[in-house]
N, C-alpha and C positions, 0 to 999 in steps of 0.2 A: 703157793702153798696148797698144798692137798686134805680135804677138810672134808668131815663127815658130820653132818648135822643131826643131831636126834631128833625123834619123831616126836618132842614136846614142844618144836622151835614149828614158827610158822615156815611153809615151804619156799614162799617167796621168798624167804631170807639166802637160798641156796641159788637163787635167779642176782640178784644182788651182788654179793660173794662174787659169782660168776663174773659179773660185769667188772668186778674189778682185777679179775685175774686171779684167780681161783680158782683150781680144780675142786668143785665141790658135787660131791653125793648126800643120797639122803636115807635115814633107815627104809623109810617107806619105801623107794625107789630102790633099796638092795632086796626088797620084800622078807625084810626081819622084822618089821613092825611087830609089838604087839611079844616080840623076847623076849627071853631074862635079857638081864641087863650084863650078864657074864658073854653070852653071845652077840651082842650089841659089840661090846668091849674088844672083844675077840675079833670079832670083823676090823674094825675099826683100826686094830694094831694091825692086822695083819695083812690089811694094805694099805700102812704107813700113813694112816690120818690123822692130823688134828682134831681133835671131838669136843664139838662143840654142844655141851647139856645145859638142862636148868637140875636135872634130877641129884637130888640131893644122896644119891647114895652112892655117888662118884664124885663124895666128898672128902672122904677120907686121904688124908695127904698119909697116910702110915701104910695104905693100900696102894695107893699113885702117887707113890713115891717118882718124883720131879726126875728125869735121865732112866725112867725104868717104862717108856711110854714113848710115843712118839709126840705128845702134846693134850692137855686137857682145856678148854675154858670154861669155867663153870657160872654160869646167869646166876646172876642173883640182885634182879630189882623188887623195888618195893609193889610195885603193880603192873606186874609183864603181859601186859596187854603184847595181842600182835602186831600192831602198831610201834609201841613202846619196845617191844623185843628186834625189831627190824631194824629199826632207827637207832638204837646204840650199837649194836653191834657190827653192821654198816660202819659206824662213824669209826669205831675201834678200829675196823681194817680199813677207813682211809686214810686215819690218824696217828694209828700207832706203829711202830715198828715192828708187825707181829711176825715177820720170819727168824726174829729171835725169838719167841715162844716155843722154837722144837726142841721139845724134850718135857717143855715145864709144865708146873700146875698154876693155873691163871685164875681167879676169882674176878670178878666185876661186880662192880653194885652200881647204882644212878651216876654216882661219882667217883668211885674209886676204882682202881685196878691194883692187885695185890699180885706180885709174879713172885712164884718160887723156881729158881732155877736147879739145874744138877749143880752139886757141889762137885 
């Protein structure tokens, strides 16, 4: 899968990813660090990545709408330490089936995972 990490997520989670077969980049490493979040977004679709945030304004499922994207996951733990952010999301891509994720809007929390797909 081809994954773009936001620059709120620790870096090494993009070294990780990697390891598991991942094509991953990172904002910081496209040097958009520090964008609106419109060119963040922008990049991201526009070379076909899944985007991986915690930023809650690419939360709106009425904006990223699920088959209008090439994939979102959006973090949402109770204490996302970098630690705590590595290690679930890690788990989620040794765990879960996430090359069905393209297209969709993906929530995560400590314990849940919520997937909206294209209808």
């Amino acid at each position: 899968m081809k994954i773009k990490l936001d620059e709120n997520l620790p870096f090494r989670l993009a070294d990780s990813l990697r390891r598991l077969g991942h094509e991953t980049d990172t904002v910081p490493q496209e040097g958009i660090g520090g964008a609106d979040d419109s060119s963040v977004w922008e990049a991201a679709q526009t070379a076909s990545r899944f985007f991986i945030t915690q930023d809650m304004d690419f939360s709106d499922i009425r904006y990223f709408t699920p088959g209008s994207h090439s994939g979102i996951l959006l973090v949402r733990l109770r204490q996302p330490g970098r630690n705590a952010l590595v290690q679930r999301i890690s788990s989620l891509f040794e765990d879960e089936d996430v090359e069905r994720w393209s297209g969709c809007f993906v929530v995560v929390t400590d314990h849940k995972i919520r997937i909206r797909s294209p209808r």
